[in-house]
DSSP file (Angstrom, degrees, kcal/mol; ACC not computed):
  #  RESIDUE AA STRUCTURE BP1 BP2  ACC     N-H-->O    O-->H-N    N-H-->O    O-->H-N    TCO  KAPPA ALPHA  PHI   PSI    X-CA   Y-CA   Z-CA
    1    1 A X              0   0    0      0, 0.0     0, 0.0     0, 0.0     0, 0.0   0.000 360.0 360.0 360.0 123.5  -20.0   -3.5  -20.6
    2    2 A X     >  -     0   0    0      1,-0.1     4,-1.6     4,-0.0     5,-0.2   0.054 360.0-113.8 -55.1 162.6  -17.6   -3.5  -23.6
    3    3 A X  H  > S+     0   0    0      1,-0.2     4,-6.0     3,-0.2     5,-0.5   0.971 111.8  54.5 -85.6 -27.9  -15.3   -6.4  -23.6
    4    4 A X  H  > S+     0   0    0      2,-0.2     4,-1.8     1,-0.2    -1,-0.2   0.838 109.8  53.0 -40.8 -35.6  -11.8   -4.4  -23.1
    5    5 A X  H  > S+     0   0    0      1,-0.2     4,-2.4     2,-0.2     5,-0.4   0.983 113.4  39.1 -75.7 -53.6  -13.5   -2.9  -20.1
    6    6 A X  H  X S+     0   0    0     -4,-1.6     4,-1.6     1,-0.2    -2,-0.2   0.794 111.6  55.8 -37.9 -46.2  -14.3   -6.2  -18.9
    7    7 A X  H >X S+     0   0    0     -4,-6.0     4,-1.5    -5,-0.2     3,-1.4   0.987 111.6  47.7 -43.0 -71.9  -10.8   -7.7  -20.0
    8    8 A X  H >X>S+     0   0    0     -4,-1.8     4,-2.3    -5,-0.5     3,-1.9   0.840 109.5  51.9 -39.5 -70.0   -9.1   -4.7  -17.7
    9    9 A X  H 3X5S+     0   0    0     -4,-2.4     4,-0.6     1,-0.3    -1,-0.3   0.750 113.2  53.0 -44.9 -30.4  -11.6   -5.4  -14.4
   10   10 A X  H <X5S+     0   0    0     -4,-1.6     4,-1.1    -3,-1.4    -1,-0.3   0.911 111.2  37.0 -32.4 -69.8  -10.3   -8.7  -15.0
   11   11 A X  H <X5S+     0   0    0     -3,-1.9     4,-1.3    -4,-1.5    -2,-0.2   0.391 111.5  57.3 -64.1 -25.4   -6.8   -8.2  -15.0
   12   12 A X  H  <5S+     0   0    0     -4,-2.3    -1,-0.2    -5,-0.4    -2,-0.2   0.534 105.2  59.0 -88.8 -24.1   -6.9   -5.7  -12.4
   13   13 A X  H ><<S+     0   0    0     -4,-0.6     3,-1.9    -5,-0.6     4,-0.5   0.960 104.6  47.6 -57.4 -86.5   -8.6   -8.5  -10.2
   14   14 A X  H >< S+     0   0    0     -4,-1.1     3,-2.3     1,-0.4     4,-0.3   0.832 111.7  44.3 -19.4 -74.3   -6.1  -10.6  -10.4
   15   15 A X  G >< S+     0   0    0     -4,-1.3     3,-0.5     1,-0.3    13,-0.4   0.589 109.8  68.6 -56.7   6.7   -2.8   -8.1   -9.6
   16   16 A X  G <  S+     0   0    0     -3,-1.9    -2,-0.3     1,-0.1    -1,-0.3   0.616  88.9  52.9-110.8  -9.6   -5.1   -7.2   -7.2
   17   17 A X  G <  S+     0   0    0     -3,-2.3     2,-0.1    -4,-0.5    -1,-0.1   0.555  81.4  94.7 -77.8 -22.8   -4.9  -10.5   -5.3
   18   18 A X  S <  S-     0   0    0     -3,-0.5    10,-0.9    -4,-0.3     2,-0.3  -0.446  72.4-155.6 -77.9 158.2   -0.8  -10.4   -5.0
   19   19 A X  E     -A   27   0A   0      8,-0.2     8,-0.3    -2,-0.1     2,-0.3  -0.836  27.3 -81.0-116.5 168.2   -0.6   -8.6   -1.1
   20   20 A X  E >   -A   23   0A   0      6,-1.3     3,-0.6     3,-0.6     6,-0.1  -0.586  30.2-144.1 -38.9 115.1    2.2   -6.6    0.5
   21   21 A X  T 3  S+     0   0    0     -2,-0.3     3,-0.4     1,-0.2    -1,-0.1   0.648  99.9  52.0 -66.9 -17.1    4.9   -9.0    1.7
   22   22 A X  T 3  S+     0   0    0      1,-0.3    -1,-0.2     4,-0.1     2,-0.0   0.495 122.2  22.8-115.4  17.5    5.3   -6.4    4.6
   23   23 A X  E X  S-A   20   0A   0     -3,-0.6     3,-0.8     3,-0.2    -3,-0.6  -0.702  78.1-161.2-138.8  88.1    1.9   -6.0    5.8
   24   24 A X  E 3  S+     0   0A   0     -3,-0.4     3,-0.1     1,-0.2    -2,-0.0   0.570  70.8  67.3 -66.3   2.4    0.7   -8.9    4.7
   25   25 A X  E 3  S+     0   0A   0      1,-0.1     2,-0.5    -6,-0.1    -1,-0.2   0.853  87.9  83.5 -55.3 -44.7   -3.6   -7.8    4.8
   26   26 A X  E <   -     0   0A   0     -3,-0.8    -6,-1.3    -6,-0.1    -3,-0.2  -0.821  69.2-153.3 -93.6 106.5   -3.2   -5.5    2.3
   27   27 A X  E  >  -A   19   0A   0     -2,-0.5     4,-1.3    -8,-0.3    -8,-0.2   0.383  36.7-110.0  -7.1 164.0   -3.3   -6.1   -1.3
   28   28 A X  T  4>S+     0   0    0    -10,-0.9     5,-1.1   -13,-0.4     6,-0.3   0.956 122.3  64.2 -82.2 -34.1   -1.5   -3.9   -3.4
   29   29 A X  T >45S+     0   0    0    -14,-0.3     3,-1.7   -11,-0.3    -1,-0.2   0.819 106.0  46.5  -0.9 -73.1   -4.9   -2.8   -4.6
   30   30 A X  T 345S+     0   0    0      1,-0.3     2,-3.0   -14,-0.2    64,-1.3   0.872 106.6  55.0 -66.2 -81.6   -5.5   -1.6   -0.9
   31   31 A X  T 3<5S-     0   0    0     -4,-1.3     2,-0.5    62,-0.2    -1,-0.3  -0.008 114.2-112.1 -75.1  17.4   -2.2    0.3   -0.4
   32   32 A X  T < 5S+     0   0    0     -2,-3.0    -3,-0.2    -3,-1.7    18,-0.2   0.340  87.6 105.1  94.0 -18.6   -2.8    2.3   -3.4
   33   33 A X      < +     0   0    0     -5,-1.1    17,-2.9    -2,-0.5     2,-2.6   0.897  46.6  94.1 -77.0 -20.5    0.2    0.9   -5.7
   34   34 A X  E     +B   49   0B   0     -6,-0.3    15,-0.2    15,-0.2    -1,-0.2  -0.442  56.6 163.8 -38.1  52.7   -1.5   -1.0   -7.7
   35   35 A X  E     -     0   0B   0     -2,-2.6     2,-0.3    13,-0.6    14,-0.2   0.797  57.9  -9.2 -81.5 -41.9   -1.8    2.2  -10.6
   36   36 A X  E     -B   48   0B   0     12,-1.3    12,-1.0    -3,-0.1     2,-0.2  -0.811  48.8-170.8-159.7 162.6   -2.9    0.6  -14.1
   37   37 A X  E     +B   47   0B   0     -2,-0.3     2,-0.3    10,-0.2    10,-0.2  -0.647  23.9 167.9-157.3 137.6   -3.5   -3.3  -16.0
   38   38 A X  E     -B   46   0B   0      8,-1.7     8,-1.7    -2,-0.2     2,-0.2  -0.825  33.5-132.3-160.8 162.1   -4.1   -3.3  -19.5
   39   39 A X  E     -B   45   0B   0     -2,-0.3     6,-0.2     6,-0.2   -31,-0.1  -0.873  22.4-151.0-114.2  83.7   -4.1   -5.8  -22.2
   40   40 A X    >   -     0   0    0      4,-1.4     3,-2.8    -2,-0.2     4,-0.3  -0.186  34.8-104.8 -77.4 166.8   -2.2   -5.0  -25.6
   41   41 A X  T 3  S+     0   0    0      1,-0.3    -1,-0.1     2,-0.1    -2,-0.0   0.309 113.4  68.3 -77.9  30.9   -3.3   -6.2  -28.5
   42   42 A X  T 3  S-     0   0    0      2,-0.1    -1,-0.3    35,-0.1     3,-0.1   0.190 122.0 -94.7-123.1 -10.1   -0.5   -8.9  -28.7
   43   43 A X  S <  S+     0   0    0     -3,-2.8     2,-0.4     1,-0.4    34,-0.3   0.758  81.1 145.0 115.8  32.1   -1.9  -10.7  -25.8
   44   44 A X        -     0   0    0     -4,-0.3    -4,-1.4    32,-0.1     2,-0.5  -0.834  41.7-149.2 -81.5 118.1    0.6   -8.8  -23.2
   45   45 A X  E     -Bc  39  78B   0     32,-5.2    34,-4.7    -2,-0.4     2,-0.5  -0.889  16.1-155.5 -98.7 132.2   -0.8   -8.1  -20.0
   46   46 A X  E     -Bc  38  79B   0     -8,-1.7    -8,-1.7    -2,-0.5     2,-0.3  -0.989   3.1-161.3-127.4 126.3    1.1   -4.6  -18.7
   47   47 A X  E     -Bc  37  80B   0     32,-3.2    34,-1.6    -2,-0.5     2,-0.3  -0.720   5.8-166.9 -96.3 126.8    1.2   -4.1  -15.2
   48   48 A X  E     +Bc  36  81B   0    -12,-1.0   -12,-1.3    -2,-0.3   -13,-0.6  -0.973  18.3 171.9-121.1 123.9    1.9   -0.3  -13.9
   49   49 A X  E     -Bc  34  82B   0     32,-2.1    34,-4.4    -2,-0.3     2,-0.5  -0.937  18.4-158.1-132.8 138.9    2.8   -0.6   -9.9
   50   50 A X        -     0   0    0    -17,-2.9     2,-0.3    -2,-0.4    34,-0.1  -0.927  19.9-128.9-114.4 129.0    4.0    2.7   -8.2
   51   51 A X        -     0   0    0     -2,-0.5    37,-0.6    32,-0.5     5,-0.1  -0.625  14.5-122.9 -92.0 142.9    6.3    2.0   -4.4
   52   52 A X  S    S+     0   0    0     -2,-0.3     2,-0.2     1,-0.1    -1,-0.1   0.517  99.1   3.9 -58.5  -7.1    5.7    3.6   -1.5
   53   53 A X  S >  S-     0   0    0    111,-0.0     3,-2.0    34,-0.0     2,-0.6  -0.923  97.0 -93.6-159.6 145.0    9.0    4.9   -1.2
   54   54 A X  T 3  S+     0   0    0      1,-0.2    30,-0.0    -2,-0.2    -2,-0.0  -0.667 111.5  25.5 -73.6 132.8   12.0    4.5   -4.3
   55   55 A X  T 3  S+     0   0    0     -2,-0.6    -1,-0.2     1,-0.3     3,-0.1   0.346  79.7 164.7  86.0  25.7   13.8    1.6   -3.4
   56   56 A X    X   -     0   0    0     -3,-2.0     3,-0.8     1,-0.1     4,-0.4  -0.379  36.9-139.1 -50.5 132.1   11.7    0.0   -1.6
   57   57 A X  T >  S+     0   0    0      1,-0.2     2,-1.2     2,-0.1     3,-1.0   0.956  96.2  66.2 -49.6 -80.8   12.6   -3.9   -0.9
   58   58 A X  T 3> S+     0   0    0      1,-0.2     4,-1.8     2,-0.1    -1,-0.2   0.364  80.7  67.0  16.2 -51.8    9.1   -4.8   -1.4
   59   59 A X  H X> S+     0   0    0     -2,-1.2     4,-2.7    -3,-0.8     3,-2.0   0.998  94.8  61.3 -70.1 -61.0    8.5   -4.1   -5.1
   60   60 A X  H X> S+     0   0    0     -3,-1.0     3,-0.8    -4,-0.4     4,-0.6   0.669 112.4  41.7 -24.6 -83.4   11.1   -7.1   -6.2
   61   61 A X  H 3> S+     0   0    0      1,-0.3     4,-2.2     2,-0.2    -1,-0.3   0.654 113.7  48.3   8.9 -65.1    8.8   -9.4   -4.4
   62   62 A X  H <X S+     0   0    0     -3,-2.0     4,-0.8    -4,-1.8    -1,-0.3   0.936 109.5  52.3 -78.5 -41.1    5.6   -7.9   -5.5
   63   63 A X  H X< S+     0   0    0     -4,-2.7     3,-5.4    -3,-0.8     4,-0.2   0.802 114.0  44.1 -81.4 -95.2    6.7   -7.9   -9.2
   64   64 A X  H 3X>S+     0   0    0     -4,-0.6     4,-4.4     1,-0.3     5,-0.5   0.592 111.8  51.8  -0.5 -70.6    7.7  -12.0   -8.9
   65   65 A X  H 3X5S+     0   0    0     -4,-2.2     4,-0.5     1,-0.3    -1,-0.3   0.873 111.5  56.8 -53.1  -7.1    4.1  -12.6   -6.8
   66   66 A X  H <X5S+     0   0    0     -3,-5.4     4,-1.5    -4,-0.8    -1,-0.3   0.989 108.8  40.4 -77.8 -55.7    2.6  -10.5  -10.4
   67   67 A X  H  >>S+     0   0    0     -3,-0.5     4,-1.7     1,-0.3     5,-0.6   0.763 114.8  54.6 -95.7 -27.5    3.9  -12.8  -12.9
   68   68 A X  H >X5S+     0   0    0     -4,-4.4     4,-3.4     2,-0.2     3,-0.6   0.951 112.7  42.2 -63.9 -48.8    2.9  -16.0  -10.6
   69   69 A X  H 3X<S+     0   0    0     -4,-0.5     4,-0.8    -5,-0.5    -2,-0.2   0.936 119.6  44.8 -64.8 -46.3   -0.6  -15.1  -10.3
   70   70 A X  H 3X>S+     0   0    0     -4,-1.5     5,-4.4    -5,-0.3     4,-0.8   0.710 110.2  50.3 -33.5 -44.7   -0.8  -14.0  -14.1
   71   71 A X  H <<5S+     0   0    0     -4,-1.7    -2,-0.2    -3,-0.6    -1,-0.2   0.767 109.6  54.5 -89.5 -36.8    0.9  -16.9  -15.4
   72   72 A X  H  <<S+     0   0    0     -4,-3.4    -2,-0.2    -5,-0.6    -3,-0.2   0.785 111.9  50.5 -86.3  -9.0   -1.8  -19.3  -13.0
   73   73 A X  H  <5S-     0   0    0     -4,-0.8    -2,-0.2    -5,-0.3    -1,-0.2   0.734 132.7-104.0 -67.9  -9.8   -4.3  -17.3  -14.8
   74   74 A X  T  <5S+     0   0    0     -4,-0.8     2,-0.5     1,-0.3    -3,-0.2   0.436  78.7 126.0  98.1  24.8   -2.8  -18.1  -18.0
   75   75 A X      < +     0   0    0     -5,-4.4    -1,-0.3     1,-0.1    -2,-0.2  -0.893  19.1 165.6 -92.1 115.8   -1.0  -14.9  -19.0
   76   76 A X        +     0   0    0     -2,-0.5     2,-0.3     1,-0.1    -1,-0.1   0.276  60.6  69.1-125.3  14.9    2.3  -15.8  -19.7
   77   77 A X        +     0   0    0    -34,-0.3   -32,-5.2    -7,-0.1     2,-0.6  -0.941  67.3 155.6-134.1 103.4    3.3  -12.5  -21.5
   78   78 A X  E     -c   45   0B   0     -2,-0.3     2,-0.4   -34,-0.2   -32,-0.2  -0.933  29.2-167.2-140.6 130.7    3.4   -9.8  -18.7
   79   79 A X  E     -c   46   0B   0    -34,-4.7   -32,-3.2    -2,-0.6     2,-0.5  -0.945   8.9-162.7-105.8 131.3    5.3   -6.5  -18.4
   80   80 A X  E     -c   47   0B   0     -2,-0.4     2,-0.3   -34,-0.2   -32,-0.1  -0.974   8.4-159.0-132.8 118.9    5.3   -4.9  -14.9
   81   81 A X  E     -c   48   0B   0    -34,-1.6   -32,-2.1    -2,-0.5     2,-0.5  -0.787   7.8-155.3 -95.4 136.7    6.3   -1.0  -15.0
   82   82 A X  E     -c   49   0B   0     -2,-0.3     2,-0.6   -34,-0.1   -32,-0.2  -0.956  18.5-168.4-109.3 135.4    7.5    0.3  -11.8
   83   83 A X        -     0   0    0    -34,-4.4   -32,-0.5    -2,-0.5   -48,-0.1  -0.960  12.1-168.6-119.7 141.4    6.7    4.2  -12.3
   84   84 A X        +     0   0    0     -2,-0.6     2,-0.5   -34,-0.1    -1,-0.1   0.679  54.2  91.3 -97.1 -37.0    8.2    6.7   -9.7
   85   85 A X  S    S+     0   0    0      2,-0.1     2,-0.2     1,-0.0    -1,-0.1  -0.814  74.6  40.9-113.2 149.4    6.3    9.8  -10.6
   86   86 A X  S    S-     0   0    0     -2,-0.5     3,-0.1     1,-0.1    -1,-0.0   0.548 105.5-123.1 -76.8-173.9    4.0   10.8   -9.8
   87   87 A X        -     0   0    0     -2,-0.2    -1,-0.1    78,-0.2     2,-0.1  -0.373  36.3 -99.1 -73.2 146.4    5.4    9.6   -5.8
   88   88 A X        -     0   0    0    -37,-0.6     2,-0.4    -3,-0.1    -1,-0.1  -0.322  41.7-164.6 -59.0 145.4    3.1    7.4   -4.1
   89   89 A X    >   -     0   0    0     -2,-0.1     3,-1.4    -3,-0.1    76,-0.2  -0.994  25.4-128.2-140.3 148.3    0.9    9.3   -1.6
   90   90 A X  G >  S+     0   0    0     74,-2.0     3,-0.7    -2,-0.4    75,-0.1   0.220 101.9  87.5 -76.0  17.6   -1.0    7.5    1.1
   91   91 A X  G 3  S+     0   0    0     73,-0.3    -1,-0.3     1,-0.2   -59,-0.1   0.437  77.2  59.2 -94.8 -12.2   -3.6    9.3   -0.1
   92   92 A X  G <  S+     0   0    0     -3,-1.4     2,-0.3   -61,-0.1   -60,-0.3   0.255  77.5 121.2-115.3  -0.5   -4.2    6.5   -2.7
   93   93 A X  S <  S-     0   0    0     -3,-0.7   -62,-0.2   -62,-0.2   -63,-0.1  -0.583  73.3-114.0 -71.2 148.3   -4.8    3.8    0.1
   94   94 A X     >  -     0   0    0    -64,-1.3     4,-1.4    -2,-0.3    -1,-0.1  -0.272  14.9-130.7 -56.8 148.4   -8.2    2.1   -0.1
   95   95 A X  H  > S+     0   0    0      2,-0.2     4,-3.4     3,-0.2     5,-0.2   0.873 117.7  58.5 -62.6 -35.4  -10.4    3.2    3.2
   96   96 A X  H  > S+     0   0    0      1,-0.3     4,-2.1     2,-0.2     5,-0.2   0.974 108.6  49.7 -62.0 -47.4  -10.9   -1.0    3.2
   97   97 A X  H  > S+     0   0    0      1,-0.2     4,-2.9     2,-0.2    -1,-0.3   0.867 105.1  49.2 -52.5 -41.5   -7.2   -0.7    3.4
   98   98 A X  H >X S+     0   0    0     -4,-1.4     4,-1.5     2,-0.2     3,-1.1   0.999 110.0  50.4 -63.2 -61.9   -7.0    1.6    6.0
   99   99 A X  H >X S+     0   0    0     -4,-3.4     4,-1.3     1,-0.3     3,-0.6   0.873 111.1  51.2 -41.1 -45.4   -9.5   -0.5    8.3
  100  100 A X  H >X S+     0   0    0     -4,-2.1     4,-2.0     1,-0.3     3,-1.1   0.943 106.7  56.5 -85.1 -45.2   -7.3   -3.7    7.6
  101  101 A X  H <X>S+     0   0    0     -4,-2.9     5,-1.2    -3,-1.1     4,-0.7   0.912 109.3  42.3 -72.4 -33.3   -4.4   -1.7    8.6
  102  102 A X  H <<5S+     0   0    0     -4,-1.5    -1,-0.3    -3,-0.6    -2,-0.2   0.783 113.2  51.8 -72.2 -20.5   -5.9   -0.9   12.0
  103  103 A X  H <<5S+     0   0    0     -4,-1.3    -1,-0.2    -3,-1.1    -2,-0.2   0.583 110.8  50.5 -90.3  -7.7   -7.4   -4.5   12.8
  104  104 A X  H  <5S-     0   0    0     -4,-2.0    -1,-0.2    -5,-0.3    -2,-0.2   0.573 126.6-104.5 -93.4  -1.9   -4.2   -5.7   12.1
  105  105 A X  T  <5S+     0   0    0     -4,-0.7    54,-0.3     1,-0.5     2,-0.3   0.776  77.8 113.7  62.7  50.4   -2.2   -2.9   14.6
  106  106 A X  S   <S-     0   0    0     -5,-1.2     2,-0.8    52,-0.2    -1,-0.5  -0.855  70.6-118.9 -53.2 133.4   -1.0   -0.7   12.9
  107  107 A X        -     0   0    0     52,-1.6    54,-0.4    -2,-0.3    -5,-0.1  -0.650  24.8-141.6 -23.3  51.0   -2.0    2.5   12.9
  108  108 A X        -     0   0    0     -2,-0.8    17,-0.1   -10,-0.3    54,-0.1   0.105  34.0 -90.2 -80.4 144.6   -3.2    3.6    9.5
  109  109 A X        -     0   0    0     52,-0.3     2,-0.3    53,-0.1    53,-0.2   0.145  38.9-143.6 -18.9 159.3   -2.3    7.5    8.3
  110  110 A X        -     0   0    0      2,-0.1    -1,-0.1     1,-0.1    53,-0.1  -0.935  57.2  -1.2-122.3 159.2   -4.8   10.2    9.2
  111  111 A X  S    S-     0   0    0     -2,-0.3    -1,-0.1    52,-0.0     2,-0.1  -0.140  89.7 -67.1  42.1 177.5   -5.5   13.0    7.0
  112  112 A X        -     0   0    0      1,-0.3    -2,-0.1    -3,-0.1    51,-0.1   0.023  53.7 -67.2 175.4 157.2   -4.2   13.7    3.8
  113  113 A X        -     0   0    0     51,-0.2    -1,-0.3    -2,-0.1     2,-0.3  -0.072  51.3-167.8 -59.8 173.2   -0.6   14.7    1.8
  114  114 A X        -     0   0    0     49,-0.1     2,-0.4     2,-0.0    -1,-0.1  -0.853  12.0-108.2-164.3 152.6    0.4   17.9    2.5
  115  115 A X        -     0   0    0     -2,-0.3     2,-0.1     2,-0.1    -2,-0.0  -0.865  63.0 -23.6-112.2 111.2    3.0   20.4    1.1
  116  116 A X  S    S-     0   0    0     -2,-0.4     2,-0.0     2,-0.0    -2,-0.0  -0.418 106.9 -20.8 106.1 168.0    6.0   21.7    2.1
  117  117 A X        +     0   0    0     -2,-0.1     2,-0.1     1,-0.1    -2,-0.1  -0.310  58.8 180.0 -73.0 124.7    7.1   21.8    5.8
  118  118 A X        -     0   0    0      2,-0.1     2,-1.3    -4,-0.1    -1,-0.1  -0.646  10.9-168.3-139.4  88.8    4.2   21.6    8.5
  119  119 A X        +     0   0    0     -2,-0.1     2,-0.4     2,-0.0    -2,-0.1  -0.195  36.4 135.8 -60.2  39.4    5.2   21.8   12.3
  120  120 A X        -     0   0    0     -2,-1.3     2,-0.3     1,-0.0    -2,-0.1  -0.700  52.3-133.2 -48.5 119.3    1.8   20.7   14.0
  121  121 A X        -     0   0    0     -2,-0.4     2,-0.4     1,-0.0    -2,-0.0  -0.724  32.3-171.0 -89.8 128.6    2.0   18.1   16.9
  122  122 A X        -     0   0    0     -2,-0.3     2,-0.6     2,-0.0    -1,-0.0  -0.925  22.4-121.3-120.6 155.3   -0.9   15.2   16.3
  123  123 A X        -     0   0    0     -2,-0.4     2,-0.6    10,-0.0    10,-0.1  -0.826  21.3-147.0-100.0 152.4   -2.2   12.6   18.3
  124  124 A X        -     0   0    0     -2,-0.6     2,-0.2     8,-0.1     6,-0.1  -0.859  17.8-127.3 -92.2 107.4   -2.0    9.0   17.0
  125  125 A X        -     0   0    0     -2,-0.6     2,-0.6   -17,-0.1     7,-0.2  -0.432  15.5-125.5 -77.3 146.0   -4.6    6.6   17.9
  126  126 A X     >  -     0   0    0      5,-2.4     4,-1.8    -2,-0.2     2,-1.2  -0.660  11.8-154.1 -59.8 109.6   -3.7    3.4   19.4
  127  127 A X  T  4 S+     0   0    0     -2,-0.6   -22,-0.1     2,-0.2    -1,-0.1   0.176  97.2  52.7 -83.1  33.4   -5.3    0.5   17.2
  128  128 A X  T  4 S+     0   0    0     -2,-1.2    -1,-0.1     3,-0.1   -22,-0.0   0.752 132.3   8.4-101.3 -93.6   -5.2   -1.6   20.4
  129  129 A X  T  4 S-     0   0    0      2,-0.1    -2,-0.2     0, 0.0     3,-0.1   0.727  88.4-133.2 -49.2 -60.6   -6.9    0.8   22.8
  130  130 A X     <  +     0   0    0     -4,-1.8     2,-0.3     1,-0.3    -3,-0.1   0.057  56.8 150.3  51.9  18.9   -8.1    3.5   20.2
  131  131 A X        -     0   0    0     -5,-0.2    -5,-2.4     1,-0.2    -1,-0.3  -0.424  50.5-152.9 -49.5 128.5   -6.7    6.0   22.8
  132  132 A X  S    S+     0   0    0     -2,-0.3     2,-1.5    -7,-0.2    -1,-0.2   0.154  72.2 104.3 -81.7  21.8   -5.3    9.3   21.4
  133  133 A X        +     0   0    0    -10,-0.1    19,-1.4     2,-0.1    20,-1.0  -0.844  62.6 141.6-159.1  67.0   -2.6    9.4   24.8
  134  134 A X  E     -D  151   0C   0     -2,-1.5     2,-0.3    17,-0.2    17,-0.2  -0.837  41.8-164.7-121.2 175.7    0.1    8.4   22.6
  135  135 A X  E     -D  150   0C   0     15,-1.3    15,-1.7    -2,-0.2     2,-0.2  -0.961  21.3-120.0-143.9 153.7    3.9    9.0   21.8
  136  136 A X  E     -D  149   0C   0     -2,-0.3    13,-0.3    13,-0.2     3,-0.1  -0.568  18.9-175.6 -91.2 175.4    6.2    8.4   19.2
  137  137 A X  E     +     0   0C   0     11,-1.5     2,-0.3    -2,-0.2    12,-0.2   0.327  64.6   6.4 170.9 -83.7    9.0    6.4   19.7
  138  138 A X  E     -D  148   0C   0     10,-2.1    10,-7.2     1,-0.2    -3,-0.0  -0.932  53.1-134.1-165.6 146.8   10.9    6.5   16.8
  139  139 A X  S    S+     0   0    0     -2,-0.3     2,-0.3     8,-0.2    -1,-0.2   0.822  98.9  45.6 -25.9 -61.7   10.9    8.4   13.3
  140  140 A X  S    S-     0   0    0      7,-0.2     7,-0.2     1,-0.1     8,-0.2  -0.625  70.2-172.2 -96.6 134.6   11.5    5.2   11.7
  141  141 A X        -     0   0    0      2,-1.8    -1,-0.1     5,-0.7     7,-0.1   0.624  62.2 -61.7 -69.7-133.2    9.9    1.7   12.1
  142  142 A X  S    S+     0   0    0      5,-0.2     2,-0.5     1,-0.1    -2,-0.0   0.076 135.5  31.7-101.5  15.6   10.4   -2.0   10.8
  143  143 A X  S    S-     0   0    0      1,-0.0    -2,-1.8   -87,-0.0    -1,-0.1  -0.998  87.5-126.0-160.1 137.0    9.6    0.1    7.1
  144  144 A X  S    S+     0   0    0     -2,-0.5    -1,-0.0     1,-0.2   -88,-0.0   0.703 115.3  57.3 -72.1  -8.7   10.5    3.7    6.5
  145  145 A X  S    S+     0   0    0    -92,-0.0    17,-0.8    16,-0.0    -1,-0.2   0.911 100.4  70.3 -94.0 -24.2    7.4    4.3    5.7
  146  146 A X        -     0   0    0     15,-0.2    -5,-0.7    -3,-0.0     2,-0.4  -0.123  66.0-152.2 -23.2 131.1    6.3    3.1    9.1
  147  147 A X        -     0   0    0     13,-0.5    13,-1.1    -7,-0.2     2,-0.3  -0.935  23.5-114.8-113.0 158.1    6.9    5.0   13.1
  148  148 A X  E     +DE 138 159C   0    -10,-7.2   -10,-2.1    -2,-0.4   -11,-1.5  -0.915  43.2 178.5 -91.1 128.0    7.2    3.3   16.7
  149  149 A X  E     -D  136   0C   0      9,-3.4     2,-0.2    -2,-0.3     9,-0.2  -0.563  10.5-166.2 -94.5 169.7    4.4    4.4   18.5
  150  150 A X  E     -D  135   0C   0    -15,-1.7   -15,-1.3     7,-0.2     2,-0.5  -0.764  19.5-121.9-153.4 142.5    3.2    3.6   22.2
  151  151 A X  E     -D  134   0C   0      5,-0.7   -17,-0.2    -2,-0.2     6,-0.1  -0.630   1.4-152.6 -99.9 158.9    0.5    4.0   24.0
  152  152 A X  S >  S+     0   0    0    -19,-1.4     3,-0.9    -2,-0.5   -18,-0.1   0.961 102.2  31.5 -57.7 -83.3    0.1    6.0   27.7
  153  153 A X  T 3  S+     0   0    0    -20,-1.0     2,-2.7     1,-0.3   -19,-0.0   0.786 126.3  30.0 -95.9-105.1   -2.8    3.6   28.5
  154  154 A X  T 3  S-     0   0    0      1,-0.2    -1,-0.3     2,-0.1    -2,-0.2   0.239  98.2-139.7 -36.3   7.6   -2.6   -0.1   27.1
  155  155 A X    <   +     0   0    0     -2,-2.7     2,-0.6    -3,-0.9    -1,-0.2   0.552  53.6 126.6  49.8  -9.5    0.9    0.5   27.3
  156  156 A X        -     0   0    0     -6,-0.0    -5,-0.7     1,-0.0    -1,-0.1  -0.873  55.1-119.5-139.8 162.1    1.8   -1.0   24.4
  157  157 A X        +     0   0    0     -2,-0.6     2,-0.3    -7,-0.2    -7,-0.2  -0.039  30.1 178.1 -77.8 145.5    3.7   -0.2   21.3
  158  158 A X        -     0   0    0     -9,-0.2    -9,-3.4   -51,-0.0   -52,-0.2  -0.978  33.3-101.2-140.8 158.0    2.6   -0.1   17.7
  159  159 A X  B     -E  148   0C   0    -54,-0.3   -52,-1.6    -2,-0.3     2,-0.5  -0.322  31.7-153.7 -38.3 132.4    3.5    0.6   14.0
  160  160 A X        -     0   0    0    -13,-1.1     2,-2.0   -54,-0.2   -13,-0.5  -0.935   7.7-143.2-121.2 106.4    2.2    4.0   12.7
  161  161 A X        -     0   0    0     -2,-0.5   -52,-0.3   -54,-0.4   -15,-0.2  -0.329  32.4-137.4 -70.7  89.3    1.6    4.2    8.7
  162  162 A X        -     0   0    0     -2,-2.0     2,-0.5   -17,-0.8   -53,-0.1  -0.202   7.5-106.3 -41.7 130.4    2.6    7.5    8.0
  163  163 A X        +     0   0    0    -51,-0.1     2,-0.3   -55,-0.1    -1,-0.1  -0.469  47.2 167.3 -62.0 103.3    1.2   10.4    5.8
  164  164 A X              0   0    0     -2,-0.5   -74,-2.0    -3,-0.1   -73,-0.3  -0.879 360.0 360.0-120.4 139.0    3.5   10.5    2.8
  165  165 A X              0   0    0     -2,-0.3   -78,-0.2   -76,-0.2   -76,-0.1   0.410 360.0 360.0-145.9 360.0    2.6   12.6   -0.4
């Protein structure tokens, strides 16, 4: 392994440690924002992190928890790009991600981005129960990216990570 490559896996370790302040289980790694880490040859570590929605709160946060973790490895010249295109798609969460999302209850997407307008009713499994003999609740969660679910049979309500592309 060359050392550059090695340098990167490094460096991508490392951002890969800061987590989502609003599900905190998942790394950014796992939730797919996590896009690039590079080393220029001026001893710069450059960060490229894409948000799950533009203006997410979050990212402010995440960029701070980048430059701590960097700087306690001993990078103390770091640029963190937020890039909007392309949009984040949940298509770019980890499956590891996905599990953590479910043991933590939330819901994690099902199936893949899509284009353009698709009226199709799905069922949501409960990550309580795993019952499909759920309902939504509302569009919007504690996160926009986020629905209120509940289930028919455990009765009770959960977070649904929505399919965004």
């Amino acid at each position: 392994m060359s050392k550059l490559i090695a340098d990167t896996t490094k460096l991508f370790a490392i951002a890969a440690n800061v987590n989502d302040p609003e599900i905190p289980v998942l790394s950014i790694a796992d939730l797919g924002i996590l896009r690039e880490v590079t080393l220029d040859d001026d001893g710069q570590v450059q960060v490229v992190i894409t948000p799950t929605y533009s203006g997410c709160p979050a990212m402010d946060v995440i960029t701070e928890d980048l430059h701590r973790v960097f700087e306690q490895a001993g990078y103390n010249k770091v640029d963190i790009k937020l890039v909007l295109t392309p949009a984040w798609s949940t298509d770019w969460m980890s499956e590891e991600g996905k599990k953590k999302l479910e043991e933590y209850g939330i819901a994690p997407p099902t199936g893949r981005g899509h284009a353009g307008r698709i009226t199709l009713g799905m069922s949501v499994k409960c990550p309580r129960c795993h019952s499909l003999n759920t309902r939504e609740l509302a569009r919007f969660a504690s996160t926009s990216c986020k629905a209120l679910y509940t289930c028919k049979d455990c009765l009770e309500p959960f977070d649904y990570f929505k399919v965004l592309s």
